[in-house]
C-alpha angles and dihedrals in degrees: 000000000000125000126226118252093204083182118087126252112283088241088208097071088051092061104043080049082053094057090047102062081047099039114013085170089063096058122095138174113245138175112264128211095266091050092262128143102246138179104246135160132271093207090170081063090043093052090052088041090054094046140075100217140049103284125240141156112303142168112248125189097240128160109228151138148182099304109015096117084049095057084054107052095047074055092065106031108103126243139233094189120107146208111245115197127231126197106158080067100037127081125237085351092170095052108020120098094195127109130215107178123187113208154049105345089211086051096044088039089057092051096048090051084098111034101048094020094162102357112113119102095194139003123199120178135166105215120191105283098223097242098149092257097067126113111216139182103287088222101184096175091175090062127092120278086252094047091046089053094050092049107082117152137003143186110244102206119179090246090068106104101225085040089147104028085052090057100040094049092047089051091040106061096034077058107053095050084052090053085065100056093047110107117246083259079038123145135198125202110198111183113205139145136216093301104069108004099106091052094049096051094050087046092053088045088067098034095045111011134272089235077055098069118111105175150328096223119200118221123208094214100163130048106201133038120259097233093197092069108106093213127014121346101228102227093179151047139199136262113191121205140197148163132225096225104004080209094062109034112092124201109223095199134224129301110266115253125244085222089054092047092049091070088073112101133175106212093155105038093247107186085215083072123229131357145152140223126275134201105261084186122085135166147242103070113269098178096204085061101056107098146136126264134191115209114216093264098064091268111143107206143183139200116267110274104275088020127087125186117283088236131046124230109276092049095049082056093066106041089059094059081044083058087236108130120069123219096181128266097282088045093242110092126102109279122266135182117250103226108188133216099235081051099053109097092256095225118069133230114253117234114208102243113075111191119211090243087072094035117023126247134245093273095051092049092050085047100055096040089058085050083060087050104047086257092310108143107221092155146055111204110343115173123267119258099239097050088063089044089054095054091044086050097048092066109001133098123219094264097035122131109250103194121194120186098179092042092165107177096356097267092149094045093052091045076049103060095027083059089052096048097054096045110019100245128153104218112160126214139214121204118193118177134151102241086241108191116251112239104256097235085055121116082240107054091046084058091051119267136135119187139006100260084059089062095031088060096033084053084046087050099040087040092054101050084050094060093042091063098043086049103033086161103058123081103206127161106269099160121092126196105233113212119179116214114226143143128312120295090222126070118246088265089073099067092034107036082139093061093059115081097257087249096069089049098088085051092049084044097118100057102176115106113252096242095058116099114214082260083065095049092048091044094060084044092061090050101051092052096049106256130147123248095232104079123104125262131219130201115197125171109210120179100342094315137104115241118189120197125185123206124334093321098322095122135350123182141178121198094167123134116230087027103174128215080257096066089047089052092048093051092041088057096050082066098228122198087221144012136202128190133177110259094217098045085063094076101176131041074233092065099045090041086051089048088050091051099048085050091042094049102036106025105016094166093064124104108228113199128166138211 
């Protein structure tokens, strides 16, 4: 009978397990830390493999800074921390299929790598920008498990001597765990200004690609100069984007405007519907296409002097019996192509530049988010509404995954859900934010919050309610599951049994920490198979004891003490796929070996581990 992990995959390892399908040759045994024989890379052997010539030591143009291995490598080491749930806090926690997550985004990134491993439509988040007056992630990797935990946040001033290397390792190893959730069509939004931008774009060149890159758009966030800056007043910030796999995105375009619709126009009656003119005419030369036409009215024309006609003779022919070609109402004007409206690709193409009058702009934003709050200001500076739901809508479907892991006030929730009311869709979210404490002078604080996420949940609630009212006819999913991210359910002896003198172990025996609930315990199961945190969840109680099932057949437990052959029988007929059971609870070989044989006999297709 396996035993659970309930720690992530060292991401190292699957890489190196990775190499080796590709270069066996590469691979090599080395010493570990712990004095363990360990698969490790002969990169000296992979640089000659990937090159033509002999290898030597060469110069290479490569963006990097003190830190940046080490950021790396905490990417890749595995955790032990959880997610604990928490439905007295959530909304709507038995039917949503939304996520709002409190703690540390490279922690929580690290426990999502299995159950949503590519799929996330779209990511937007709105990382610190590095202004000197940020407070960003204090990610010492070179201090002890313990320490790391306890650092939390920290202010990046410009006197601090690694100013730009903190914030690109904090930003580098958070993406390149988010690299790993995107979906294969998958698109990231990254909003930045002129402190960071060209870092980060350097930094999402290596994680995702420079053929990758879609755009650096330009948004236009304020509407009128500051005229007490000495020198420019910056009127706009970044947003960095980027694909997956640039092949397989698809950009779904912009709504049509009523404004550009409005340039269709039916002067003939065609039964086709609207359309406008468009130029016949086109440069440079293509001699087969020069050629005279008369107009209906007896007009002989010719194409503009450099210029010859877009379609050649033949074809022109025929769009004239098509009634596609326009001559003007009196049939002597020079000839156009009638482009109609059903026949216009119905999303258009983005430009680069948003203006704050299709967007919104910082004010605005501020503005609307006190209106949630009965004019009370939380927040300096949150995004506008319709900016994230113009990134989800460029490339999201309307039941695509939006993941945020630096959610803020809730912006992206709340694009999200106003998406899904005006055109029934069903798009999830995930919120991820570090429950950062509110200053205790702060408007906030005095009105009784604590921390962001309390904000951040009170704005999703508030923002919900709102939209409910403007669309009283939708019935979109307004609801979110909160999960908290803390340490580990099971006491150190459960990871180093190997480490206690084997007469201890019977003492140690019961190895879950006294403050976890047996919701706790299921929940750090379903992460550690793989499963998503959507699905709905079951309590029975069957013969005294407490059964737990998750989803249609995905997981069913019992951690009950005193669990009979009959609640065994009872799980083993709902034909789990798979099934979890305290270890200690299991008192006699007998007793593991008569579980096996109900499964065996019964379900023979479930995967029985214990804790």
């Amino acid at each position: 009978m396996d035993k659970m992990k309930l720690e992530t995959w060292n991401l190292t390892s699957k890489n190196v397990e990775k190499l080796e399908a590709l270069f066996p040759n590469c691979i090599i045994e080395a010493k570990g830390e712990d004095g363990r024989l360990k698969k490790a890379v002969n990169f000296e052997m992979l640089r000659q493999m990937l090159s033509e010539d002999a290898v030597e030591g060469e110069e290479v143009y490569d963006f990097t800074w003190p830190g940046k291995k080490a950021a790396v490598a905490e990417a890749n080491k595995p955790t032990r921390m959880t997610l604990r749930p928490c439905p007295e806090r959530s909304v709507q926690w038995e039917h949503t299929q939304n996520l709002y997550i409190e703690g540390d985004n490279l922690e929580v990134l690290k426990l999502l790598q299995e159950s949503y491993l590519e799929m996330v439509k779209v990511i937007y988040i709105d990382p610190p920008y590095n202004t000197g007056n940020d407070f960003i992630y204090k990610d010492d990797f070179s201090a002890s498990k313990e320490e790391y935990r306890a650092q939390g946040l920290f202010k990046n001033t410009d006197s601090n001597g690694r100013f730009h290397s903190d914030w690109c390792s904090m930003i580098y190893s958070r993406l390149l765990l988010a690299r790993n959730l995107l979906a294969r069509d998958g698109v990231i939004f990254i909003s930045i200004d002129d402190h960071e931008q060209e870092n980060l774009k350097k930094i999402c060149n290596q994680i995702f690609g420079e053929g990758n890159f879609l755009a650096q758009v330009v948004w236009e966030r304020a509407y009128a100069p500051v005229n007490l800056k000495k020198h420019f007043s910056e009127s706009h910030d970044y947003i960095l984007c980027y694909a997956k796999n640039v092949a397989a995105a698809a950009c779904n375009g912009l709504p049509r405007s009523s404004e550009a619709n409005q340039r269709y126009s039916n002067p003939d009656q065609d039964p086709r519907g609207v359309w406008k003119a468009g130029d016949l005419s086109v440069g440079p030369v293509v001699a087969s296409k020069v050629y005279e036409i008369t107009t209906p009215g007896g007009r002989k024309v010719l194409p503009p002097n450099g210029y010859c006609w877009r379609l050649d003779k033949k074809t022109f022919q025929e769009y004239v019996q098509d009634n596609r070609i326009w001559f003007g109402p009196q049939g002597n004007n020079v000839p156009s192509i009638k482009r109609f409206l059903s026949e216009v690709k119905q999303g258009m193409t983005p430009m680069t530049i948003w203006k704050y009058k299709e967007v919104g702009h910082s004010q605005d934003a501020t503005k609307r988010l006190k209106e949630l709050f009965e004019n009370r200001a939380y927040f300096d500076y949150p995004k506008p509404v319709e900016l994230i739901k113009r990134c989800i809508q460029l490339y999201a479907d309307q039941e695509s995954l939006i993941l945020d892991f630096f959610s803020g006030s809730g912006t992206t929730a709340q694009a999200v859900m106003e998406l899904n009311a005006e055109d029934g869709g069903e798009r999830k979210y995930i919120m991820v934010q570090l429950p950062e404490k509110c200053r205790e002078k702060s408007i906030a604080y005095q009105d009784g919050y604590q921390n962001i996420c309390q904000i951040g949940e009170d704005r999703i609630r508030r923002a919900a309610d709102l939209i409910a009212e403007q669309y009283p006819a939708s019935e979109f999913d307004s609801g979110f599951r909160l999960f908290q991210l803390d340490e580990s359910n099971m006491k150190d002896v459960y990871f180093t049994a190997s480490e206690y003198a084997q007469d201890l172990l019977p003492d140690l025996a019961f190895n879950i920490k006294e403050d976890r609930s047996e919701e706790d315990i299921f929940f750090g199961c379903i992460i550690d198979w793989g499963l998503p945190l959507t699905y709905a969840c079951k309590t029975e109680w069957i013969d005294g004891c407490k059964v737990l099932n998750y989803g249609k057949d995905a997981l069913s437990a019992c951690f009950s003490e005193g669990m009979t052959e009959c609640v065994i029988t009872y799980m083993a007929k709902k034909h789990p796929q798979r099934a979890v059971f305290l270890d200690v609870r299991l008192k006699s070989g007998a007793q593991k070996r008569n579980l096996l044989e109900i499964f065996n006999t019964i379900s023979p297709q479930t995967y029985i581990k214990v804790v």
